[in-house]
C-alpha positions in Angstrom: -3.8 -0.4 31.2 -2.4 1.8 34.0 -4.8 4.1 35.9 -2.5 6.6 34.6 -3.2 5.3 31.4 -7.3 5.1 31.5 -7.4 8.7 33.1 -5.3 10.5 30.0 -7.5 8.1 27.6 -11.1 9.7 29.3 -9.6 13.2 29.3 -8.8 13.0 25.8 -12.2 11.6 24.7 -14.2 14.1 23.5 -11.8 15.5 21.5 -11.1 12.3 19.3 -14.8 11.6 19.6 -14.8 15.3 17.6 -12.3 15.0 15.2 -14.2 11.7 14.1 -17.3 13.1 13.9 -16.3 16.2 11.8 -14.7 13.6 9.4 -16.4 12.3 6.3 -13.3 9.7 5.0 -10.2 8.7 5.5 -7.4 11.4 5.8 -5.4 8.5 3.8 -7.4 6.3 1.5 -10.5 8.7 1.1 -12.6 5.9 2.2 -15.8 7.0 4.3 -19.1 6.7 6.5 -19.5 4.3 9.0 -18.1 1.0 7.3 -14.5 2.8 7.2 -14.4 2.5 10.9 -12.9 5.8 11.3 -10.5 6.0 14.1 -7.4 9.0 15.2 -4.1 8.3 14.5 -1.5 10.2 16.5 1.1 11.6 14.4 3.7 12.2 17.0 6.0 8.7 18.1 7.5 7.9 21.6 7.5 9.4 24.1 5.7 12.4 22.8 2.8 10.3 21.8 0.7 10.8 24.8 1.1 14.4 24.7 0.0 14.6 21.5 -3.8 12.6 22.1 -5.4 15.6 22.3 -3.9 17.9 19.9 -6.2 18.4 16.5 -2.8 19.5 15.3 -0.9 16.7 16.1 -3.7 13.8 14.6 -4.7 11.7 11.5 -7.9 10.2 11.4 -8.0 7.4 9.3 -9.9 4.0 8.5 -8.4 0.6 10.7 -6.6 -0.6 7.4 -4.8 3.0 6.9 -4.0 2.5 10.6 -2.0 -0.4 10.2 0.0 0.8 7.2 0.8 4.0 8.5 2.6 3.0 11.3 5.4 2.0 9.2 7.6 4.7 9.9 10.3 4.4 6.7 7.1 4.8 4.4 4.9 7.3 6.1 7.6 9.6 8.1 6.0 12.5 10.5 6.5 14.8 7.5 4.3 12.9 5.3 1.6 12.6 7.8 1.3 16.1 8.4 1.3 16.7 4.9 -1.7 14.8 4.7 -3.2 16.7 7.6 -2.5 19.9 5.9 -4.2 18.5 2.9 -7.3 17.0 4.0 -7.3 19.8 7.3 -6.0 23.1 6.8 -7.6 24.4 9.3 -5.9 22.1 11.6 -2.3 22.1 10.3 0.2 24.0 12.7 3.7 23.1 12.1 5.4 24.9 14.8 2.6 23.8 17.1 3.5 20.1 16.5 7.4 21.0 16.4 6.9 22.4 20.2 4.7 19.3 21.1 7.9 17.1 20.1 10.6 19.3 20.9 14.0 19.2 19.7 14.0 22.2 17.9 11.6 24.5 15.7 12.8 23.7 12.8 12.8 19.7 13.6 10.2 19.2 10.9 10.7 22.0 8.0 7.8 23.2 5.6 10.2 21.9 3.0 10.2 18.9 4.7 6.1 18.3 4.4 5.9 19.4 1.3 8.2 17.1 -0.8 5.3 14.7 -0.2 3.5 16.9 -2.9 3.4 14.3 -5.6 2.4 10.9 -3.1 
């Protein structure tokens, strides 16, 4: 790990140490206490992922076996994340905060775009 590297990952901390604590389960599977081994997931890829380590807006927290599946990009697209953020924290959900964190565009990501993940 660069020192680069190990001086974003102690900035960023206490605000993942946060989001943990103030979660009860799995933003996926619904599992939850301290067996799920709650961890945060960041929702943005590339080279946008470091931006996005400290942005409640921008961050799943999930259990270490939703972790690996959820990197899968053809099954769980941005959109699909954030629709579970919005679902299991509303208070967290910004769309055009994220869209600005990535770029490209605000309408990169669509609230028609989230929302077709209704019925997973």
């Amino acid at each position: 790990m660069s020192a680069k590297t190990r001086a974003r990952a102690k900035e960023v901390q206490a605000v993942r140490r946060r989001l943990i604590a103030e979660s009860r389960w799995c933003m996926l599977c619904r599992r939850g206490g301290r067996k799920a081994n709650l961890m945060c997931h960041e929702i943005a890829r590339g080279p946008h992922r470091q931006k996005a380590l400290d942005k409640p807006y921008a961050i799943l927290v999930v259990c270490e076996t939703c972790h690996r599946v959820v990197h899968g990009t053809l099954d769980w697209p941005e959109s699909r994340q954030l629709f579970r953020l919005k679902l299991s924290a509303p208070g967290r959900y910004d769309l055009d905060a994220y869209n600005r964190l990535v770029g490209r565009g605000e309408n990169r990501i669509t609230p028609a775009d989230v929302e077709q993940w209704w019925w997973t």
